[in-house]
N, C-alpha and C positions, 0 to 999 in steps of 0.2 A: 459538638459545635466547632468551626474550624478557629484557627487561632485567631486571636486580636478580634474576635465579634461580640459586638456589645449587643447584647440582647432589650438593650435598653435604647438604643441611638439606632440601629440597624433596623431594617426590614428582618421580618424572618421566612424565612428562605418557603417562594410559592410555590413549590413540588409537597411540602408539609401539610397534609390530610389534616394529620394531630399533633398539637405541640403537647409536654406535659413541661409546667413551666413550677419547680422548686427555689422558689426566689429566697436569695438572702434578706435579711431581717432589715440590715440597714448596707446600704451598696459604697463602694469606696469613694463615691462625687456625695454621700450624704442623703442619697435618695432613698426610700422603704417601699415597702408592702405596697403604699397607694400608688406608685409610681407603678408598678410591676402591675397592678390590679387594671389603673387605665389601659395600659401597652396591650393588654390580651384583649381587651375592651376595644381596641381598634385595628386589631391584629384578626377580629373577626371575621368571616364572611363564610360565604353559602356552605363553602366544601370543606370546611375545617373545623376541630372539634380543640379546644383549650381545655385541659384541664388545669387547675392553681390550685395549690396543695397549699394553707395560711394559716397560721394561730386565729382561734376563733375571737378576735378581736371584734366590738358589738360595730365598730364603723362597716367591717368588710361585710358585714348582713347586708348592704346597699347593692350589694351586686348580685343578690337575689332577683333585684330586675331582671336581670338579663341573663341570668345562669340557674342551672338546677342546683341546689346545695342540698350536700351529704357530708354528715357526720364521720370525720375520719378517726374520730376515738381521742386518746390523750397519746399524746407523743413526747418522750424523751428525744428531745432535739438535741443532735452533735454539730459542734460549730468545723470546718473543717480547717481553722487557723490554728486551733485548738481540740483536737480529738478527745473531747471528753463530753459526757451528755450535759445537760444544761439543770441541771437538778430536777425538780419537783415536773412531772406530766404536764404539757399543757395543751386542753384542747383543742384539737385541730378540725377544719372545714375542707372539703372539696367542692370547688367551685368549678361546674363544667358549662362552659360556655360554648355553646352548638349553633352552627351557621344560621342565617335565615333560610335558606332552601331547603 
């Protein structure tokens, strides 16, 4: 990503076929998961494929509308403030969100 782009306020960038979007938990303006989950959500269109990699928290099943969801297993999450895993597995979703065309 080039410097200073907020992948949350910014366009992302139209040459992008696929984005693979690993969002932080909670973002430094206090925004999460749902903030990141909408963005891909209108970051969509024909020629482009999102994938979101998410704790399988029971709100982000709603994006079953509009995504194929796969089981990404349990993941030991590392924070990268802090290089260490976050304790105990926690299941993870792949949410792949594919153009309408």
């Amino acid at each position: 990503r080039p410097f200073g782009f907020d992948g949350l306020r910014d366009p992302w960038p139209e040459d992008a076929s696929a984005v693979w979007l690993n969002p932080p938990f909670r973002g430094p303006r206090g925004e999460g998961m749902a903030a990141w989950a909408a963005k891909a959500v209108r970051e969509r269109r024909a020629d482009r494929t999102i994938v979101l990699i998410a704790p399988a928290y029971r709100w982000m099943a709603r994006l079953s509308a509009v995504a194929d969801v796969r089981d990404a297993g349990d993941i030991a999450w590392v924070s990268m403030e802090e290089p260490r895993t976050s304790g105990t597995p926690t299941p993870a979703m792949l949410f792949v969100l594919r153009g309408d065309g």
